[in-house]
C-alpha positions, 0 to 999 in steps of 0.5 A: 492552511493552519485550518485545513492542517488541524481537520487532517489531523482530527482524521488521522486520530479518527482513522487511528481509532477504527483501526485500533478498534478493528483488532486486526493484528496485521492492520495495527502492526502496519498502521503503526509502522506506516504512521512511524515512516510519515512521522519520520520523513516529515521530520527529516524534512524539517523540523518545526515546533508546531511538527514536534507538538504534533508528534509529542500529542499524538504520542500522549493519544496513543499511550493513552489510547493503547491504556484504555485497551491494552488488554483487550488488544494482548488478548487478541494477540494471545487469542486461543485460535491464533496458532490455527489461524496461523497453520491454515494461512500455512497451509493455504499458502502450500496449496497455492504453490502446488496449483502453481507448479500444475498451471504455471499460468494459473487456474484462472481468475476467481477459480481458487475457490474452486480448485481449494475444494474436492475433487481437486487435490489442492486441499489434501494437506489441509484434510490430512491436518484435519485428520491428525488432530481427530477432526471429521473430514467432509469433502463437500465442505468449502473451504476458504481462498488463500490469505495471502494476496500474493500466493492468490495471484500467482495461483490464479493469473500465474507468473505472467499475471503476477509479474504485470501486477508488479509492474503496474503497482512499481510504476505508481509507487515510482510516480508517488516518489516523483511528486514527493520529491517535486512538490517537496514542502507543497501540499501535493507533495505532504499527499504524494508522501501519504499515497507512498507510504499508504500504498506501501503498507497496504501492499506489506499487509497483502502478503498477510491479508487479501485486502485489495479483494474487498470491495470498499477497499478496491475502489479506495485503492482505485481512487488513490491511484487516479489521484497519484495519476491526476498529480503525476499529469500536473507535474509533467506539465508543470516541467514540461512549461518550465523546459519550454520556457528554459528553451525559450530563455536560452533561445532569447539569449542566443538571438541578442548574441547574435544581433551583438555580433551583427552590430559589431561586425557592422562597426 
C-alpha cells in the first residue's frame, strides 16, 4: 500500500511540473485550487503523520518550484497581449449570445465556425473593435471559436443541448460524491475524490477554456467517466448483496420466532 502511495505521489508532483510548465493561467489557477480541495478533505478525513508529511513536502516542492520560475510565470500574467486576449474572449462570448437569441436551439454542431465569419453578422462587434484601434478589417479572414465552453454550447446545440449537458455531467458529479462517501477511507473512495474534484476543476476552467473540445482531452474525460461508472456498478451491487443479505437475516429472524411460537403454543 505504502508503495503504490508513493508512485501516485512521484505522479502528481510530475503532473504539477507540466502544468506549471504549460503557463497556462487559467490551468494554474484551477490546478492549484483543485490541489487545495483534495489536501483539504483528505485532512478533514483524517489527520495522519505520514498525511501531514506529505503536505508539509509538496508544500517545500512548490515554494521551491514557483523560485525556480517565478518570473517567467509574473511574466505571463503581465504578458502585453493579455488584455486583448481578455477583450476577445469578450467579445466572442457577445457573439455567442446573439447567435443564441437568433437560434435559440442552435446553429448546429461544429457551425460556430461558421457563423463567427461574413456573411454572417455575428462578427460585427469584433470588426467594429478592429476598426477603432485603426487595425485593417478583412471579411475573408476567420476567425476563431468561442473560448468559453459554456457560450460554445448554448450557441450551437441551444438551450435544450446545454440543459442535457447539465444534466448528464450533474449526474456523475452526484455518482462521484456517492462512491466517496461509500468507499470512505477505500482506495476507490481516495479515486471517486480525485474523479470529483478533477472533473470539478475541468468544468470551472470550461467557462475560461474550451478544453473538453481537444481531442486528448475528450477521450481522457471520456475514461474518467467510465471509471466513475465501473465504481458506481460495484457499488450498487455491493449494496444491492448487503440488502439481500439484511432481508434474509431479517427473514431468518422471523422464521425462528415463528417456530418459538409454534413450540410454545405446543407446550
Amino acid at each position: 500500500r505504502r508503495r503504490s502511495s508513493n508512485f501516485f505521489l512521484f505522479a502528481f508532483i510530475s503532473c504539477t511540473a507540466i502544468v506549471q510548465s504549460g503557463l497556462s493561467r487559467a490551468g494554474l489557477m484551477i490546478f492549484a485550487l483543485g490541489t487545495i480541495i483534495v489536501v483539504a478533505l483528505s485532512i478533514a478525513d483524517r489527520l495522519t503523520r505520514r498525511r501531514l508529511g506529505v503536505v508539509v513536502g509538496l508544500s517545500c516542492i512548490a515554494v521551491v518550484g514557483l523560485a525556480l520560475t517565478l518570473d517567467t510565470i509574473v511574466k505571463r500574467f503581465y504578458d502585453y497581449g493579455n488584455e486583448e486576449s481578455a477583450k476577445t474572449r469578450e467579445m466572442l462570448n457577445e457573439s455567442s449570445r446573439w447567435m443564441l437569441e437568433d437560434y435559440p436551439l442552435g446553429v448546429g454542431w461544429n457551425n460556430f465556425a461558421v457563423t463567427i465569419n461574413y456573411p454572417y453578422p455575428y462578427s460585427e462587434n469584433i470588426d467594429y473593435w478592429q476598426k477603432i484601434n485603426n487595425d485593417p478589417v478583412d471579411k475573408n479572414y476567420k476567425k476563431g471559436i468561442v473560448e468559453s465552453l459554456w457560450w460554445l454550447l448554448l450557441s450551437e446545440t441551444g438551450y435544450q443541448g446545454f440543459a442535457t449537458y447539465l444534466l448528464f455531467i450533474a449526474m456523475f458529479l452526484w455518482w462521484n460524491l456517492r462512491n466517496a462517501i461509500y468507499y470512505r477511507r477505500e482506495y476507490l473512495g481516495a479515486v471517486s475524490v480525485g474523479l470529483l474534484v478533477g472533473s470539478s476543476m475541468n468544468y470551472l476552467q470550461s467557462f475560461l477554456e474550451h478544453v473538453l473540445t481537444q481531442p486528448r482531452n475528450i477521450f481522457l474525460w471520456l475514461t474518467l467517466l467510465a471509471i466513475t461508472a465501473r465504481i458506481t456498478t460495484w457499488r450498487k451491487g455491493e449494496q444491492i448483496q448487503l440488502k439481500r443479505e439484511r432481508e434474509e437475516q431479517i427473514a431468518e429472524q422471523k422464521r425462528l420466532l415463528l417456530e418459538e411460537d409454534e413450540e410454545a403454543a405446543v407446550a
